[in-house]
N, C-alpha and C positions, 0 to 999 in steps of 0.2 A: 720398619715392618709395614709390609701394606694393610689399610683398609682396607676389610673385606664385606663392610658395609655396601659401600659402594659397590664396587666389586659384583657382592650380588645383586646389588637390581638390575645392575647393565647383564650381568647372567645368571638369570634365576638357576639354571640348574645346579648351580653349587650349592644351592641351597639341598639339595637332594642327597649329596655326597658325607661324608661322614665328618664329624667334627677334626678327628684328626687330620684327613688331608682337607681339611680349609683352613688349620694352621699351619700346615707344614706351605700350602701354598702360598700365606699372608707370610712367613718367615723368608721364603725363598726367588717368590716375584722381584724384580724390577721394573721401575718405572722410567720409560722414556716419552720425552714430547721428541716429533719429527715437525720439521718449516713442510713448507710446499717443496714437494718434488724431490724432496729428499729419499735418497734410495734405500729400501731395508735393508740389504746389507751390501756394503761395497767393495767388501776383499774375498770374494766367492762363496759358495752354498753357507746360507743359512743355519744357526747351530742351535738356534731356541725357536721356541713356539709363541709367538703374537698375540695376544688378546686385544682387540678394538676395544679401548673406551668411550672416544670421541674420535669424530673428522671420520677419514676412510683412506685406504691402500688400493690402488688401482695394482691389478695383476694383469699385465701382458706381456706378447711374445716378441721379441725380435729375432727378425730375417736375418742372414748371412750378410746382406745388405744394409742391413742399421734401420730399416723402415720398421715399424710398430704396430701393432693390436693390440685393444684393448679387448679383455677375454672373459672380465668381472672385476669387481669389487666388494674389496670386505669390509661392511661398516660396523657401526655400533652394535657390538655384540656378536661379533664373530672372531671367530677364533681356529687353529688346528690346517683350516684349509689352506692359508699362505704358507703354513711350515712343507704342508705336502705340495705344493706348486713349487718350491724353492728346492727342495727335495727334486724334483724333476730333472733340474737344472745339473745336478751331477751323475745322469746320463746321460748327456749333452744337448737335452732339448733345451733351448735360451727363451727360460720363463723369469719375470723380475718382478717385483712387487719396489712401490715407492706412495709417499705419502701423495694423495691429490689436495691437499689442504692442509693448514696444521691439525697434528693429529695426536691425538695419546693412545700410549701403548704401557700394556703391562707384560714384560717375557719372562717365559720361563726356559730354564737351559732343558738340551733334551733329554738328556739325563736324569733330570727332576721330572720332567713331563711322563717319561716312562715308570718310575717309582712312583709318583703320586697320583696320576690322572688315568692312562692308558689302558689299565685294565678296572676301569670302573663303570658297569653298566649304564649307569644311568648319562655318564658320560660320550659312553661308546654311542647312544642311542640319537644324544645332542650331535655330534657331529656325523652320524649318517644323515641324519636332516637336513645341514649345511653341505654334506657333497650333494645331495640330491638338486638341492637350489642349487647350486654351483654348475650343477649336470648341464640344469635345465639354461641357465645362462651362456653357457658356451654352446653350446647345441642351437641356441639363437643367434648368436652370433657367426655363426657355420652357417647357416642357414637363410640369414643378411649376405653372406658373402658369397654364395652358390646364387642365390634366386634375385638379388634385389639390386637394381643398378645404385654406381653411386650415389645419384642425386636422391633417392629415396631414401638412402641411409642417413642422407646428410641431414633430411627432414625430421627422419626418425628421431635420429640423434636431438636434433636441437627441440622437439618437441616434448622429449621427453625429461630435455636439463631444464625444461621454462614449466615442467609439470603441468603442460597444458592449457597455460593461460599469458596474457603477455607480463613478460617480466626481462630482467636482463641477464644474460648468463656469463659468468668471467671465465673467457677460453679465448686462445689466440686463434690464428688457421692454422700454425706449427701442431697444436697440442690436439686442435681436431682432427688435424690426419692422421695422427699416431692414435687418436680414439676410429679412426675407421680404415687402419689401415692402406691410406694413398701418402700420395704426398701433397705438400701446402699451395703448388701452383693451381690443383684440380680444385682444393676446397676454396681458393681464393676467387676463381674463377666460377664454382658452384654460388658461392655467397653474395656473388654480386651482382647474380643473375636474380636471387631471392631480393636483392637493394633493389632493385631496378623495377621489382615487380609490387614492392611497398609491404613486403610480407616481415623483413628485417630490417634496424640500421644499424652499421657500423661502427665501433670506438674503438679506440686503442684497448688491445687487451680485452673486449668483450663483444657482446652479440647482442642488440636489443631487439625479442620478437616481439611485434606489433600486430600481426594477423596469424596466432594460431590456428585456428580453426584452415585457415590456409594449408598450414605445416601437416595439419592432422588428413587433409585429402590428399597432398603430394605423396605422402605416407603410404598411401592404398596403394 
């Protein structure tokens, strides 16, 4: 049986829902860890609903072509929105969720989710809240991809995994184009203009920014 100790700190709202469904949801959860890049589900649409413990699930799209966008991600304490993005995916839009880090997860099948959660206000109210963030993150990222050349993205992007200050971020070029939707010769080719200019250096497997404040004007 799960703790739902835990449970609720990472999401206070159950504290708001009735004793009975926070047992019936401590009786009926499941506990999964995912490694890195491990995909949520790998034999087609999604059948339970997700709850973030720890780590994070990157949700994005794949082309017809196999190339990638990232669209959001759901971290600690989100919930409800990967099942409706996976949900997506069996009217044939190709949305995927996968871990970006090790991650834990508590699911619940959908079946459960409908008897216990689904029609509970205070519940319904939690997850308008997460579409609306959700809204508001794709909506940016539509709008990185209409107005803003790559190179700006690509600053964007790394300034915001280094949170503005210099630090080092573990990303390939592979995994940043699939975060900006190109492919790895344009970011290879972006990044080592940014090596050249003293703004980044390069390792295996990561990115180390040295002149934020750089990344934050290329940005504009």
């Amino acid at each position: 049986m799960i703790d739902m100790t835990k449970m609720e700190t990472v999401f206070p709202v159950l504290c708001r829902i009735s004793p009975e469904r926070r047992a019936a949801l401590a009786e009926r959860m499941q506990y999964r860890a995912m490694k890195d890049g491990e995909p949520l589900n790998e034999n087609g649409p999604c059948q339970t609903v997700p709850f973030v413990l720890s780590g994070a699930l990157r949700i994005f799209r794949v082309s017809e072509t196999g190339r990638e966008i990232t669209l959001f991600r759901a971290e600690k304490g989100d919930a409800c929105i990967i099942r409706m993005a996976c949900g997506l995916a069996e009217k044939g839009i190709c949305i995927q969720a996968a871990a970006q880090e090790p991650t834990e997860l508590l699911t619940l099948s959908d079946a459960d989710y409908f008897e216990i959660l689904a029609d509970d206000p205070a519940w319904k109210d939690y997850v308008i809240g997460i579409l609306y963030e959700r809204l508001g993150s794709t909506i940016s990222v539509l709008e990185q991809l209409a107005f803003s050349s790559i190179d700006r993205r690509l600053a964007n992007a790394l300034y915001r995994m280094c949170g503005g200050k210099a630090a080092t971020v573990s990303i390939t070029h592979e995994q940043m184009a699939a975060e900006l939707g190109t492919v790895r010769e344009v970011v290879s080719r972006l990044m080592g203009e940014l090596k050249r200019r003293g703004v980044v250096s390069i390792g295996h497997g990561k990115v180390t920014v040295l002149e934020p404040e750089q990344l934050r004007e290329f940005c504009r």
